[in-house]
N, C-alpha and C positions, 0 to 999 in steps of 0.2 A: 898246366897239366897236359898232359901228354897221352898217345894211346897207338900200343905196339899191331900196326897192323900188317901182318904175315906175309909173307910171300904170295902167299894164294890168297886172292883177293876175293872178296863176295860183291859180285856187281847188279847193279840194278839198271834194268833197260827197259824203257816204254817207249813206244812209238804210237801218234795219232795215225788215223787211218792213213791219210796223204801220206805219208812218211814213213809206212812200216815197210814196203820196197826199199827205199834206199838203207832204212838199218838190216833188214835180212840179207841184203847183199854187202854191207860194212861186214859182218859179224860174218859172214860165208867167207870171204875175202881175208879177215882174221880169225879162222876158226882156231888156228891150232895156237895161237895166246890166248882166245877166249876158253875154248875147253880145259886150260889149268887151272881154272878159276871157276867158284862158285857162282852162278846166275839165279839171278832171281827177276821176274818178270810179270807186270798187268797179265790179264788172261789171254787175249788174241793172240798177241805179241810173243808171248812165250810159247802159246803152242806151236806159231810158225815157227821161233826159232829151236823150237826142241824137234820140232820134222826134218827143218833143213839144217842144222848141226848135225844133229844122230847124238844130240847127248841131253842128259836129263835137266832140266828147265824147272827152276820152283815157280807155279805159276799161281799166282795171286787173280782177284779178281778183276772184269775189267775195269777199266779205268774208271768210264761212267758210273758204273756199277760199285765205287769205294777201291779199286785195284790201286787208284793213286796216293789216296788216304793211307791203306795199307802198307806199300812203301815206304814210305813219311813217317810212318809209326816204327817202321825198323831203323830206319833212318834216325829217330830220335832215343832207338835201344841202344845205337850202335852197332847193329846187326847188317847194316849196308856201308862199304869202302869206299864206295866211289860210285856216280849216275850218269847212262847216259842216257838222254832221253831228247830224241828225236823229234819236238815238237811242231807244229805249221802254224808260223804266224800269222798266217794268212785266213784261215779257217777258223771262224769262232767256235768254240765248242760249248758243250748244251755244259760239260763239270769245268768251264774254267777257273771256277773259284778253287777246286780242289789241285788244278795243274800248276796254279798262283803257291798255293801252298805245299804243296809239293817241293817245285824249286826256294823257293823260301826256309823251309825245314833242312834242307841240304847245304844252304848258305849259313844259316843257323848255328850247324854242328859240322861246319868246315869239312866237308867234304867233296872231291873234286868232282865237277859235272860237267857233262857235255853236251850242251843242244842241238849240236849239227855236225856234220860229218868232218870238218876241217879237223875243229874240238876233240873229237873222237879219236879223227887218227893220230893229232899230235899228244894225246893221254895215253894210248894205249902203246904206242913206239917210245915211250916217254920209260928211262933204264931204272926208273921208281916202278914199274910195271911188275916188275918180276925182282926187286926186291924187297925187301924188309922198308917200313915205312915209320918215323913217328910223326901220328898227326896231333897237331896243337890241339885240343880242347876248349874254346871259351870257358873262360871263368863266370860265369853269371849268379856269382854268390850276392853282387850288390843287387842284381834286379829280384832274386828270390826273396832277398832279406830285405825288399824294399819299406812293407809295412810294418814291421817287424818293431816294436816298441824296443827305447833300450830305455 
């Protein structure tokens, strides 16, 4: 199964606190490919990049706060294209069980992600960027129908 995803992309971006400088200056740096695309964003994260874009930011909650979770739940609507989320591995965080699931949920329903800046740029200069895309879909009818009497 397959799933036609547009030209114009709906992107998910979270940044931990360590790390929301280097993604505000990634995403300033590529404004004008992120601006033709849908963003959606944790709360912090989004407001700074809706100040320093100048363009409108769906912003969810923060992270700690379920922003991650909330993600993750679009992510499994198929309402997010692609993530990139700027995490520090270095820094434990107070929701990393929700950060674990997060990236988990995105691996899940095949959707392309990026943790760091390398990832980032070679996704977003990537000529699937600004075109039409069809993403595979896992089949997970054997694990839905696992207990399922025949």
């Amino acid at each position: 199964m397959t799933d036609a995803i547009g030209a114009r992309k709906r992107i998910g971006l979270v940044a931990h606190d360590n790390r929301k400088p280097d993604l505000i200056e990634w995403a300033v740096w590529n404004r004008e490919l992120l601006v033709a695309h849908d963003l959606v964003a944790t709360g912090t994260t989004g407001a700074l990049l809706e100040e320093e874009l100048g363009v409108a930011v769906r912003k969810l909650h923060s992270g700690p706060l379920g922003g991650d979770q909330q993600l993750g739940a679009l992510i499994a609507e198929g309402a997010v294209d692609m993530l990139v989320f700027f995490w520090d591995p270095l820094e434990q965080q107070p929701h990393d069980p929700d950060v674990k699931a997060l990236l988990r949920i995105a691996i899940v329903w095949n959707i392309p992600v990026a943790c760091n800046r390398s990832s980032a740029d070679f996704m977003i200069s990537s000529p699937l960027m600004t075109d039409a895309y069809e993403r595979r879909i896992p089949d997970y009818g054997d694990h839905l129908n696992r207990f399922v009497r025949r």
